[in-house]
Structures are given as C-alpha cells and as structure tokens.
N, C-alpha and C positions, 0 to 999 in steps of 0.2 A: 566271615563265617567261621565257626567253629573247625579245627582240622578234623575231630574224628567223626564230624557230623558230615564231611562231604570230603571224596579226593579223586582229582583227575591222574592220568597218566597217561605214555605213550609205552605201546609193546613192542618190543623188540628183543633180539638173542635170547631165545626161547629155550634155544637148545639144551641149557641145562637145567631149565625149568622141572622140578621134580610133581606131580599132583597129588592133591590130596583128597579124598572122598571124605564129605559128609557136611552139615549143615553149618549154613555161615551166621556171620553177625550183622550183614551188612544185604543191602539189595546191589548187584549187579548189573550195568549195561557194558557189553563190550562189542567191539567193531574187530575182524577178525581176519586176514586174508592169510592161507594157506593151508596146509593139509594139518586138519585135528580130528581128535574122536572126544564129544562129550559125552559124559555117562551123568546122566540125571534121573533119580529117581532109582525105577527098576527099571531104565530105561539106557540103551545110549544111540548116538549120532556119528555116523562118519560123515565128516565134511570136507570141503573143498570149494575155493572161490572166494569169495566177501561174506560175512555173514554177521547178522547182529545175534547176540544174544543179550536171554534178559533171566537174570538169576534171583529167586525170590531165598526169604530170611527159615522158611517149611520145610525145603525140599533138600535133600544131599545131594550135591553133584560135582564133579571136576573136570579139570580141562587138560587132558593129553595131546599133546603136542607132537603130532605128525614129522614135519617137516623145518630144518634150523631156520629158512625163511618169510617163518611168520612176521607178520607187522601186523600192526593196528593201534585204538584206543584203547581206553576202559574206565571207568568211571563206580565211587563207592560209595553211598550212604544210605543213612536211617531213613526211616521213616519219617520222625519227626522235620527233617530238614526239608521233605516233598510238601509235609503240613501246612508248609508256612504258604502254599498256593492253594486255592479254593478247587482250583480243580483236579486236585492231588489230595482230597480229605481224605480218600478211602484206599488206599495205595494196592492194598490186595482185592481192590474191585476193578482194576487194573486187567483185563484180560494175558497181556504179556507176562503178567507178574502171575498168575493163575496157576495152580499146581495142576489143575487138568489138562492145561492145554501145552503143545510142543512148542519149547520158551528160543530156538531156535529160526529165526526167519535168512533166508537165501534173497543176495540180491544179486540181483542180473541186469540193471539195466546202467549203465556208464554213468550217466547222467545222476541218478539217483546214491549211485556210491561216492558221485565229486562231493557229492551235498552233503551225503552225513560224515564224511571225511571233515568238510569241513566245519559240520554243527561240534563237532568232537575237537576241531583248532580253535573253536570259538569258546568252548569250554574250558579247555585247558587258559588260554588267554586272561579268561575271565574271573576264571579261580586263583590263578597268579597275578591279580592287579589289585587298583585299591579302591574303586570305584566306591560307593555308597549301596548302590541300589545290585552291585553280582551279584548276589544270592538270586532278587528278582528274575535276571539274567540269565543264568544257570537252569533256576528252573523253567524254564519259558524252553532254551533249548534242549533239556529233557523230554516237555512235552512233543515238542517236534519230534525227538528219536523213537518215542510211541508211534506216532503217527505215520512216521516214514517206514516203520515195522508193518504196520497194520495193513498201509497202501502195497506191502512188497508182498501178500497175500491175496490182495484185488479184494480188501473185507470193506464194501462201502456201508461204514457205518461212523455214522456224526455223532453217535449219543455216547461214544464211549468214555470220552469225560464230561457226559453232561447229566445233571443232579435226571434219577431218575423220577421219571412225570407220576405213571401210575401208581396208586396204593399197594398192587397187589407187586409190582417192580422194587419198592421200598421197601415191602416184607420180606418179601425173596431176597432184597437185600442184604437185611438186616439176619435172615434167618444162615445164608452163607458165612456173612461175616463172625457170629456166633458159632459155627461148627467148626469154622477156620482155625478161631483163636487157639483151639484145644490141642492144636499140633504145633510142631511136633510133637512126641511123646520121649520125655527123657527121662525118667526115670522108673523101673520096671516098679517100685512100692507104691507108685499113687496113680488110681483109675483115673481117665476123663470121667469130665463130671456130668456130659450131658450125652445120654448114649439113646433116646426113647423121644417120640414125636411129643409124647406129653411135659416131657423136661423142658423142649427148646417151646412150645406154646405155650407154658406157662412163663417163660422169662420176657416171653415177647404179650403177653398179657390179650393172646388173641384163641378162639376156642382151635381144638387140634384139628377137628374137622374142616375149618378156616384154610389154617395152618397147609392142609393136604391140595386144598383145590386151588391155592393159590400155587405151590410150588409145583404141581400137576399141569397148571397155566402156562407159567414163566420156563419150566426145564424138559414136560414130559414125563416126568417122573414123579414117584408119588413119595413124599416124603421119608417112608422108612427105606426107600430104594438109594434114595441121595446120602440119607446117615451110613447108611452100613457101605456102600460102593465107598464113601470116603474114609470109614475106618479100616476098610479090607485093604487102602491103597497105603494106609500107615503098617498096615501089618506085613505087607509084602516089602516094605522097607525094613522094619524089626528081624524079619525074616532071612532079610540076606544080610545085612549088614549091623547086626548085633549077638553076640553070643546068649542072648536069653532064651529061657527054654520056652517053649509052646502056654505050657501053663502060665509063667509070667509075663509073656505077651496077652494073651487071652487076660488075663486078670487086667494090665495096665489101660487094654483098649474096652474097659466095662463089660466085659462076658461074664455073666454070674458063675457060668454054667461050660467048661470045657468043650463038651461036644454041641452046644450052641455055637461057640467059634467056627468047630470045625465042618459043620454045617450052613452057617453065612460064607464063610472062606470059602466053599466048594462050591456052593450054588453060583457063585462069582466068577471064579476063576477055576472053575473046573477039575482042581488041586487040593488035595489034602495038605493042610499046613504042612505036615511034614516032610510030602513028596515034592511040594511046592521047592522048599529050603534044601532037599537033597539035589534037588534039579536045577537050581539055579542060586543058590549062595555061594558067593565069590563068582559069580557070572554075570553079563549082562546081555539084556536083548538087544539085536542090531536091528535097524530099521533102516531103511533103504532113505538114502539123502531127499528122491526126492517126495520124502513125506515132509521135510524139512521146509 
C-alpha cells in the first residue's frame, strides 16, 4: 500500500507531545489509555481509562495529554485507501466519522479492550509485512474498530455499513453527503455554493417539496433546519478559532445579508455572533466524561 495513503503506529512517551488545533489531512482512529482532554470542534472531552477515538478530515481538533503514561495505538489514512472496500464507499456516512455525533467512545469492559488491543497488533503487523492481499486485511480490521465503537455505546444497529434500502434513506443520503462536501470553510473570499433548499434539489434533480418530507422522514427536521444548524456549526468554528471578522464569516458561509447571519446564529444558539466569540474564543466547552 501506498505510505501516505495508510500508517499504523504504537503511542507511547507522550509527555512531551506538544497539540495542535485545527483541521487535519488525514481520518483518524486511535486507542488511548490514560488521562487526556480532547478539544473537538467547539467542543472538548476529559478523559480517563481506554478510549477510542475517531477523527474525521471537517472537524478541528487535538489531543492534550494529561498524564506521561499514556499508551495505546493509532492509525492514518484517506479516504481513498477505505474505497478500495465496498462497505467503506461513503466514509463520512460513517456515523463515528460524523461531525454531529461525540467521535469519542469509553470502553469498560476487559474483554472488549483485549480485542481491540489486539485488532490495533494485527494492524500494525499487517501494515509492516508483505502479504498480497494487507490492504484487504487492514481494512476488514478497521471495519471491526467501527464496530466494536458502536457496540461500546449498546447502538444495536446492523445497517450501518450496509448500502441504504429506502429511496427516501439514499436522498437523505445523498442530500448529507452534498452539504458535507462544502466544509470546511477555508478561505474567508469564496462563499459555499449551496446555502437554500432549492440549490441542493435542484443538484439532486428532485422537486424541493420532495427534498423537505424526505429529510423531515429520515432526521425530524425539515430541511432548511438541517442547512442552517450545519452552517451555524461551521461558524462557531470561524468564531473561535479564526481571526475573521463577523462580516467575512457571514459572507464566506453564503449570508447575503449581515443581520440575516445574525439572526440564524441566535435563533440557534442563543448568541449573537459577537457575544458568542467574546464568550468563548480561545475557550472550550467541557462536558462531563460520561457523555463520552
């Protein structure tokens, strides 16, 4: 396999490990025992005990390091390298990999930590040999590290890599996958380009009214609820961790209109942009572990 398209390793002497915030090039899983704080998103985690994490290519985040004896795994690659398995077509349909969901799972049961200890020995092994078929390999035990995430949750759900059945499950698909692309957001001169229910229906060649009772179906929500909750969750990033000003946030995240921002932004989160970023830029929220 290609080196920068996959890399295993083992963690260890942590202690002078420095972190760094903000968005990577690569997808993340790592196995983790001892005291850290992740700061993800506008978000962070104190932990303690075993723990997987899964770091998607959207989202900013870093790992602070608690305690000099940490151990564990960790594990790096594209996208492209999960592609080459069918049940890895869509990598950000990946619930773990999910910028909405906490990418932090806590294990606690003995048994379950020998395992993916040793799906992470079987990895490294496998990435270091010469076999034909590792890659195969590799990814098969990836899949398992999903899974043994999902089960350390009690989420009994079989379909999560499986091609989804319904019409209106493929839209809703398709219609995530397409709002996803647009982020990050790096550069304050050029807007997303799909910001209006009628933008993403007409890409998806389906009428918008469709478009509404399908994702109203599948999430609860009615479509302009799910665009604007996902751009409010890029601009609370902008927010704290970039020096742009309000205006050129609002312009980059398709606001025609200044106090159009600052009115989706408050209906959201309660916050005027600007009280939002005086109140918490250069700050993180803590959430009690065991939301984890």
């Amino acid at each position: 396999m290609k080196s920068n398209d996959f890399k295993a390793f083992q963690i260890e002497n942590l202690c002078n490990y420095v972190p760094s915030f903000g968005r990577k090039d690569l997808y993340r899983i790592c196995l983790v025992t001892g005291e850290s704080r992740v700061y993800f998103a506008d978000k962070s985690f104190n932990l303690s005990g075993t723990c997987l994490f899964f770091g998607n290519i959207n989202t900013p985040y870093s790992w602070e390091v608690l305690s000099d004896n940490q151990i564990g795994y960790g594990c790096l690659f594209t996208e492209d390298f999960l592609k080459g398995a069918e049940y890895f077509d869509n990598v950000g349909s990946l619930s773990v990999f999910n910028i909405g969901n906490i990418p932090v799972y806590e294990l606690q049961d003995e048994t379950q930590i020998a395992n993916v200890n040793f799906i992470f020995k079987r990895i490294l092994e496998e990435n270091g040999g010469d076999y034909s078929k590792r890659q195969e390999m590799v990814r098969s035990f990836i899949c398992i590290l999903v899974h043994e995430a999902l089960k350390s949750r009690a989420v009994a759900d079989n379909t999560e890599l499986a091609p989804h059945k319904t019409a209106s499950q493929r839209i809703s698909a398709l219609f995530l996958r397409l709002l996803d692309t647009q982020f990050p957001v790096e550069n304050k001169r050029k807007s997303i380009q799909f910001t209006k229910p009628t933008d993403f229906a007409g890409q998806l060649g389906i009428h918008p009214n469709y478009l509404n009772r399908v994702l109203k179906k599948e999430t609860g929500k009615t479509i302009l609820e799910v665009i604007n909750e996902r751009i409010i969750t890029e601009a609370r990033i902008l927010l704290q961790h970039t020096d742009w000003t309000i205006s050129e946030i609002s312009h980059c995240l398709g606001f025609e209109y200044h106090s159009h921002f600052d009115s989706v932004f408050k209906k959201i989160t309660g916050l005027s942009p600007s009280i939002y970023r005086e109140t918490f830029s250069g700050k993180r929220f803590e959430i009690h572990k065991h939301w984890c």
